[in-house]
N, C-alpha and C positions, 0 to 999 in steps of 0.2 A: 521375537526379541523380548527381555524379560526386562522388566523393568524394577529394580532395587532402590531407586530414590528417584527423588523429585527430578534432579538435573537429568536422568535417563529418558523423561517425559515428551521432549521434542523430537530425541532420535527415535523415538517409538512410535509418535504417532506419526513421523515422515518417510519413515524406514519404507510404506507400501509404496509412498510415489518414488521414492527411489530406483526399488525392484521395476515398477511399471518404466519406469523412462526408460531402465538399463535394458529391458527384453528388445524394443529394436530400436532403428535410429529413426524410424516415424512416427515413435512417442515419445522420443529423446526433443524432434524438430515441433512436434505438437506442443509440447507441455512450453518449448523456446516460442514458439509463434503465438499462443495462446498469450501466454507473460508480455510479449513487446505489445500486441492487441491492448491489452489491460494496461499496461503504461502510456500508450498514446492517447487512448479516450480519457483514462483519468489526466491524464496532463492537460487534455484541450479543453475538461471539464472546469478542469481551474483557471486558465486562463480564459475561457467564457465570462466567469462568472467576477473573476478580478476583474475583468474590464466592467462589466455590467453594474460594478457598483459603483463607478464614477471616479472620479480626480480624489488626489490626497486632500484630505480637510479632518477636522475633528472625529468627525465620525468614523468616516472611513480609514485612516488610519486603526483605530480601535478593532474595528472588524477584521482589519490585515492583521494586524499583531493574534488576534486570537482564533485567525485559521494559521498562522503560522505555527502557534503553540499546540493546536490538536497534529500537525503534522509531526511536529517532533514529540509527541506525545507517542502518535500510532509507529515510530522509527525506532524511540527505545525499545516501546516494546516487541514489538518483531525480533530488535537485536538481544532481548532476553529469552525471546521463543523461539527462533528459528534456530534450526541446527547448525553447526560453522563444521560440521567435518565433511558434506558433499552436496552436490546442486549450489556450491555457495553463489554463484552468478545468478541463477535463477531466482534464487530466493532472496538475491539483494533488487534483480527487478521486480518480484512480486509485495516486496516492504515497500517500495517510493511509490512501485504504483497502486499501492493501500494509502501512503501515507498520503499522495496526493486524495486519491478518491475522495479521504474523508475532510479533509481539509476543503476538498470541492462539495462537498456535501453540507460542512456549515454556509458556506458562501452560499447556496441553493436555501438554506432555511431560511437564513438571516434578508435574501432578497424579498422571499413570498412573505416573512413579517415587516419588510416595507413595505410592499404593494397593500396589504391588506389596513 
């Protein structure tokens, strides 16, 4: 795939998982089972870690508000990088369950800077 400007950038670097899922349907079911795998540990990842910090108060809110804002942070971008003409199922469970992961990843930081 030749790539003539910037926007041709996602079809090009996704274009190989494409070819790989479409050769059979147990990398079609792989890349499917891998993706939900990936969305349920990043989901329980955040819900661990939202529990872990306690009841609504000052603080805590603040913390909520700015793992929610990295989560819609890592959503646009996904929705500016990923490709929308195939896999679009796939690749909308692999943005939440990014957008979760990192959003569980500040919550993970911001805990061990309270413990410590």
């Amino acid at each position: 795939m030749k790539i003539n400007s910037l926007s041709d950038l996602p079809d090009a670097l996704f274009y190989p998982l494409k070819k790989w899922s479409e050769q059979s349907i147990g990398n079609y079911n792989l890349l499917v089972g891998i993706g939900f795998i990936f969305v349920m540990f990043s989901a329980a990842f955040v819900i661990t870690y939202s529990i872990k910090t306690g009841k609504s108060d000052e603080r805590t809110t603040l913390i909520s508000l700015k793992s929610a804002y990295f989560m819609l942070i890592v959503i646009i971008a996904c929705d500016l990088f990923f490709p929308k003409g195939y896999l679009v199922n796939q690749f909308f469970m692999l943005k939440y369950g990014m957008a979760c992961f990192v959003s569980g990843l500040y919550l993970w930081f911001q805990s061990r800077k309270d413990l410590e």
